[in-house]
MMTF fields as JSON, N, C-alpha, C and O atoms, coordinates in Angstrom:
{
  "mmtfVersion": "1.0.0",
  "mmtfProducer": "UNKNOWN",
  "numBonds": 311,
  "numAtoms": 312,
  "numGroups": 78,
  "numChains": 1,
  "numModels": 1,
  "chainsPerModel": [1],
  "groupsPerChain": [78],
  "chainIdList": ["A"],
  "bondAtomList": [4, 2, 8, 6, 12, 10, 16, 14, 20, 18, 24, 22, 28, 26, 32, 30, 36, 34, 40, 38, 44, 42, 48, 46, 52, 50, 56, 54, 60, 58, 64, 62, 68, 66, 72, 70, 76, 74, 80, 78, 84, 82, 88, 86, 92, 90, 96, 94, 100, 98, 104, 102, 108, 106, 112, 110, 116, 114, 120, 118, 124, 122, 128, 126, 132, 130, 136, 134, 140, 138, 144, 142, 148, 146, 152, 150, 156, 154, 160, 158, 164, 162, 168, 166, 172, 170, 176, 174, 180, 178, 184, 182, 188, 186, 192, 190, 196, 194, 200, 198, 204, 202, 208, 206, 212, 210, 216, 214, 220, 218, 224, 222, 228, 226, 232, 230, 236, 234, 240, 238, 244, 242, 248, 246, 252, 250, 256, 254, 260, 258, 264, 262, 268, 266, 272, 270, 276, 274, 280, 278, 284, 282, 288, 286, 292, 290, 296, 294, 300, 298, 304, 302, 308, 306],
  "bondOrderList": [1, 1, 1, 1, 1, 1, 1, 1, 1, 1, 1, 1, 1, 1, 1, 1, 1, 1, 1, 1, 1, 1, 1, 1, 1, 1, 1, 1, 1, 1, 1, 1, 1, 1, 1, 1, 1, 1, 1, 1, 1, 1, 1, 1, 1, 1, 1, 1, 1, 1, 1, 1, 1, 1, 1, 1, 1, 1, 1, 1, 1, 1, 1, 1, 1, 1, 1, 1, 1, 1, 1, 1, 1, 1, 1, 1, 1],
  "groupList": [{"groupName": "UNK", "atomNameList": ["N", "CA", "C", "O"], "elementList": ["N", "C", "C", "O"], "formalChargeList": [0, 0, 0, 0], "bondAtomList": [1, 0, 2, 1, 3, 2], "bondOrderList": [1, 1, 2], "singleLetterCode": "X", "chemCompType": "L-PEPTIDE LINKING"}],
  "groupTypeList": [0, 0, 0, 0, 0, 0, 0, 0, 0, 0, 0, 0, 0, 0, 0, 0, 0, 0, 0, 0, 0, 0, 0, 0, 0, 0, 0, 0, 0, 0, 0, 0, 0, 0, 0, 0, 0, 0, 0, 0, 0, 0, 0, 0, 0, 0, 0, 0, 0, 0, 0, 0, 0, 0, 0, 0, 0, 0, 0, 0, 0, 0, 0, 0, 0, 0, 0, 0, 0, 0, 0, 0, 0, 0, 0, 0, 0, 0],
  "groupIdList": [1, 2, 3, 4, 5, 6, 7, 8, 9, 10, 11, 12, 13, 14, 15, 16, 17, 18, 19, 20, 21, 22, 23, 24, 25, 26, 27, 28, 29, 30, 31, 32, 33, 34, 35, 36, 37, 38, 39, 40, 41, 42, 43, 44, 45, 46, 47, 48, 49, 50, 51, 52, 53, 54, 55, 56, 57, 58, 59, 60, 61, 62, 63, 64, 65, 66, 67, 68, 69, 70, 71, 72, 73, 74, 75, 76, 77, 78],
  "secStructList": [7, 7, 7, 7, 7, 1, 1, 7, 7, 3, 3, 3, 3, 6, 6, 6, 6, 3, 3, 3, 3, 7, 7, 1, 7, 6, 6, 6, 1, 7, 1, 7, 1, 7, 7, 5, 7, 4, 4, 4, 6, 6, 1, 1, 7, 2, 2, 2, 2, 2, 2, 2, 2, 2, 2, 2, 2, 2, 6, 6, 7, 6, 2, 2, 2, 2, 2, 6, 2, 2, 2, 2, 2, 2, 2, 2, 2, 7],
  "xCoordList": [48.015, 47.094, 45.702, 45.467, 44.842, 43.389, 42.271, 41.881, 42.035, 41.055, 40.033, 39.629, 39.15, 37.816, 37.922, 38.929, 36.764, 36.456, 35.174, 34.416, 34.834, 33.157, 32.843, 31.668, 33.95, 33.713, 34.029, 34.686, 33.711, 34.041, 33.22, 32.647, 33.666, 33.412, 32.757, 33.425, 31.19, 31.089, 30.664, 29.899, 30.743, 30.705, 30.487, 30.955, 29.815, 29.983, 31.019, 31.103, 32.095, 33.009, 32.909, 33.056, 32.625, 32.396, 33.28, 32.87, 34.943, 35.966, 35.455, 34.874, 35.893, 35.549, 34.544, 34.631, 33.223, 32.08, 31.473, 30.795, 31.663, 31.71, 31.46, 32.006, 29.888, 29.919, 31.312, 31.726, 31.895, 32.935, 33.321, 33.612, 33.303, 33.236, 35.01, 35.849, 35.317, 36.692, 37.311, 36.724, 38.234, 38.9, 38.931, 38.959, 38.942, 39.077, 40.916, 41.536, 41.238, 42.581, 43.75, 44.544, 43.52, 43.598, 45.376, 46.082, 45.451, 47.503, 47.943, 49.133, 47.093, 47.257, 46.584, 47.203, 45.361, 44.503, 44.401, 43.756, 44.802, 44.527, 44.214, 43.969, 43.791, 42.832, 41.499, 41.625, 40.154, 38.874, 38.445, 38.167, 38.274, 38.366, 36.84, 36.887, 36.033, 34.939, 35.04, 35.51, 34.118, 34.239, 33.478, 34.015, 32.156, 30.574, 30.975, 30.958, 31.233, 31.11, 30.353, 30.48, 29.786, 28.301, 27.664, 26.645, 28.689, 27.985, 27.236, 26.228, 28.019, 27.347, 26.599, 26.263, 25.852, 24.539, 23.785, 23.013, 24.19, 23.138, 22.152, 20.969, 22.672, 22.247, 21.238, 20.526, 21.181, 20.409, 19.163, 19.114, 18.108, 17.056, 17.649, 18.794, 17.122, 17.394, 17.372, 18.355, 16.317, 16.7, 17.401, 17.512, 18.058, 18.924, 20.423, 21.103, 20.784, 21.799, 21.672, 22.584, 20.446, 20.633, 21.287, 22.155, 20.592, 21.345, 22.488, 23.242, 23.01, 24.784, 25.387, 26.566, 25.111, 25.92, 25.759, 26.732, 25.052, 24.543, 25.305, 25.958, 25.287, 26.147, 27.517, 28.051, 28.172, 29.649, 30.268, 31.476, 28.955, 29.484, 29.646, 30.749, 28.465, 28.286, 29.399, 29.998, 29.483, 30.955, 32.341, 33.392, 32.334, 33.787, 33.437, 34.5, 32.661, 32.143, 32.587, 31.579, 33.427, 33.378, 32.556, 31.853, 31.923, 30.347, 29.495, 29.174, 29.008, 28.364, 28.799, 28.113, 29.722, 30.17, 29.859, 29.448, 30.017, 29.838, 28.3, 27.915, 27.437, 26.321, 25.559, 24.512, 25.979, 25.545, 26.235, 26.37, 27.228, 28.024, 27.298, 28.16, 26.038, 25.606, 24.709, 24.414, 24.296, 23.793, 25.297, 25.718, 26.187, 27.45, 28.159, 28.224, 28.431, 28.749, 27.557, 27.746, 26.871, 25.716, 26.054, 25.81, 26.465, 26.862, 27.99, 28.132, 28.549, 30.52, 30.021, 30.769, 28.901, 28.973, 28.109, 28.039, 27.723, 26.933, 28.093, 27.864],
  "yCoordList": [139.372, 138.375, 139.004, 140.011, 138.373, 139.095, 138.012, 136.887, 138.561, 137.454, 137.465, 136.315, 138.675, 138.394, 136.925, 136.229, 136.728, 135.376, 134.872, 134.734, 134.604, 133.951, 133.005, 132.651, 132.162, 130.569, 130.951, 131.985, 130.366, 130.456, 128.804, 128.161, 128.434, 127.42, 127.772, 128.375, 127.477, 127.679, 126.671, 125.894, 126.46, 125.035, 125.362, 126.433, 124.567, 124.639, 123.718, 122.55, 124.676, 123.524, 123.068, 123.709, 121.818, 120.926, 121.436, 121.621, 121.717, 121.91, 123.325, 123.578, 124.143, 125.077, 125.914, 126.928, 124.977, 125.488, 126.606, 127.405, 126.766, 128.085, 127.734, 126.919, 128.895, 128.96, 129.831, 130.896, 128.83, 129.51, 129.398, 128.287, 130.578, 131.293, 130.715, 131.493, 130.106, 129.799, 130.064, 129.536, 130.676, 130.76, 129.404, 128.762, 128.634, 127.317, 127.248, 126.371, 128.662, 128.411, 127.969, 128.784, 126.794, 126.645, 126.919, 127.18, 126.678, 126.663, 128.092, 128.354, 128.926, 130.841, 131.163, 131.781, 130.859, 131.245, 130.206, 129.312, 129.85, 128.947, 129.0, 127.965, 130.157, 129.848, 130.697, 131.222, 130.704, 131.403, 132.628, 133.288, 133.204, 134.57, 135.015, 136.177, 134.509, 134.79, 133.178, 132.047, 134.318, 133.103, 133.51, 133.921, 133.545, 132.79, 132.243, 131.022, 132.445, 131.679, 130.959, 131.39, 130.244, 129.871, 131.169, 131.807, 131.326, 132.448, 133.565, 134.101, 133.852, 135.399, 135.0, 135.982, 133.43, 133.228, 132.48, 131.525, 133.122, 131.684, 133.378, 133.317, 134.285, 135.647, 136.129, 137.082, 135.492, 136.261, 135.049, 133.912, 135.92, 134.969, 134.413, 134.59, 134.117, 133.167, 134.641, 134.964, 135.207, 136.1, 137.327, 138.26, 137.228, 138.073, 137.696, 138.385, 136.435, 135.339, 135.468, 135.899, 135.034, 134.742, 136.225, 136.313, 137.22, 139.13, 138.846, 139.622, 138.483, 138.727, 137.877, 138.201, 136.872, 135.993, 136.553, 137.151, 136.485, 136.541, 137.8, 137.57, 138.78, 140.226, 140.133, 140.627, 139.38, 138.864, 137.837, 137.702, 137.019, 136.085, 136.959, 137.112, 137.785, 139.02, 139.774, 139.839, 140.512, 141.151, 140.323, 140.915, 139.5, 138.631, 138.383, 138.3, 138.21, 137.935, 138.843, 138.953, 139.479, 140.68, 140.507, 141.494, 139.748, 139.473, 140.556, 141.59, 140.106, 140.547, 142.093, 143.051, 142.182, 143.654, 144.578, 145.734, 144.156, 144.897, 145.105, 146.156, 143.998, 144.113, 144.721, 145.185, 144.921, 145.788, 146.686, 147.061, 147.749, 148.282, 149.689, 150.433, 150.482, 151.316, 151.291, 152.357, 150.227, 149.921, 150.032, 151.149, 148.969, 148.692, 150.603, 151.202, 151.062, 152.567, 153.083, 153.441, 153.014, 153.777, 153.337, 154.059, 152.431, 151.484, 152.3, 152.821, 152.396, 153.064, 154.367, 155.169, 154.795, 156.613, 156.48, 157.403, 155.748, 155.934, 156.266, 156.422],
  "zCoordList": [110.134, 110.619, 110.702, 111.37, 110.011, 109.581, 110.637, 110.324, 111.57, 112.547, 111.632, 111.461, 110.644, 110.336, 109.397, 109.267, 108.886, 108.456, 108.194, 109.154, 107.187, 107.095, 107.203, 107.104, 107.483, 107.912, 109.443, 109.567, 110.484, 111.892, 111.883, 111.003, 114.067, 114.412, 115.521, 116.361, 115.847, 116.624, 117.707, 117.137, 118.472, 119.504, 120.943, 121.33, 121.847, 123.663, 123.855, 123.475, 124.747, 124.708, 126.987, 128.027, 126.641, 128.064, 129.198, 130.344, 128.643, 129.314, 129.928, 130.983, 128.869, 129.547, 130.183, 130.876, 129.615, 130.291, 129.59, 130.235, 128.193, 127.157, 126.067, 125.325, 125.866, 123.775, 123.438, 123.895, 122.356, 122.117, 120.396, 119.952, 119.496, 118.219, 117.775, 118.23, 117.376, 116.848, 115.534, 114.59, 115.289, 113.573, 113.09, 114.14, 112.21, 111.652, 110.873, 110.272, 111.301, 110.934, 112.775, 113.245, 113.297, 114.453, 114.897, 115.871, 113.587, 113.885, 113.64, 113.461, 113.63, 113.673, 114.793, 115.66, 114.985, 116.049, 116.916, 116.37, 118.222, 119.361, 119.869, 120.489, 120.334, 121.272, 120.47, 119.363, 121.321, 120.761, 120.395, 121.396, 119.402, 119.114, 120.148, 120.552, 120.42, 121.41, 122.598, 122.714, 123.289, 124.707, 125.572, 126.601, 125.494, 126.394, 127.64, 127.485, 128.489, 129.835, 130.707, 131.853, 130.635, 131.347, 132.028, 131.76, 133.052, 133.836, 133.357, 133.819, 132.192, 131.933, 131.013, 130.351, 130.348, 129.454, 130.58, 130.501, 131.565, 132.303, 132.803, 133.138, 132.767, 133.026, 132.373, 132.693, 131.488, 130.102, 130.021, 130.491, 129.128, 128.907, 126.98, 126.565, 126.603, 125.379, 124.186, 123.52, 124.157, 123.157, 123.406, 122.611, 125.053, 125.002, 124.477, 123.717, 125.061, 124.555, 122.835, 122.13, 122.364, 120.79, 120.058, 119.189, 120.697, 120.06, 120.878, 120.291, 121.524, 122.092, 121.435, 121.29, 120.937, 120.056, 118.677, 118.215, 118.203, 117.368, 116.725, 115.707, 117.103, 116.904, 116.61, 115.617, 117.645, 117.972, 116.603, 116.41, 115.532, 114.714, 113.839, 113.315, 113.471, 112.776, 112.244, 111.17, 113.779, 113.099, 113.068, 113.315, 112.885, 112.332, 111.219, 110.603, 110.555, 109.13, 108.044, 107.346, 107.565, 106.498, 105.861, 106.075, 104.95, 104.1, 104.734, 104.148, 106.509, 107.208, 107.536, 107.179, 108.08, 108.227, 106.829, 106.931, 105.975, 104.913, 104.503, 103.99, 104.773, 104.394, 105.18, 104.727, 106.961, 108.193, 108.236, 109.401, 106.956, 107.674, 107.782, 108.248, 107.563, 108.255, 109.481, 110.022, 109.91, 111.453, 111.729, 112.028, 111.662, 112.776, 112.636, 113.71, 111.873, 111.86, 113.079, 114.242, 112.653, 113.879, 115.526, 116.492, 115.563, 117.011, 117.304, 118.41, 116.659, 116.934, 117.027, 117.585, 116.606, 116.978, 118.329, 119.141, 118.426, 120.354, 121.33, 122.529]
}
């Protein structure tokens, strides 16, 4: 079971009160491979929110991972 993916879903979902990053394969993955909570974006100013998301779609992407993969290598050696 391979979570990465270059299609993802991303949506606020009402229920739970959460930006939440979803596989589009829903009958493998059920619940959200990411999950935003209000609380912890209500914390942040907007372009701190847009780099925390933003990172998180990133690396689920293999396209993306591959095309960042010497920044994201640099992250894993900190």
């Amino acid at each position: 079971m391979n979570v990465l993916t270059d299609s993802l879903i991303t949506r606020y979902d009402e229920r739970l009160r959460s930006l939440v990053i979803e596989h589009p394969d829903k009958r493998e993955f059920t619940t959200p491979l990411v999950q935003v909570r209000e609380e912890t974006f209500a914390q942040m100013n907007f372009d701190e929110c847009a780099k925390f998301v933003g990172a998180r779609l990133l690396l689920l992407m293999p396209s993306m991972r591959e095309h960042f993969k010497e920044e994201i290598g640099q992250m894993q050696d900190r």
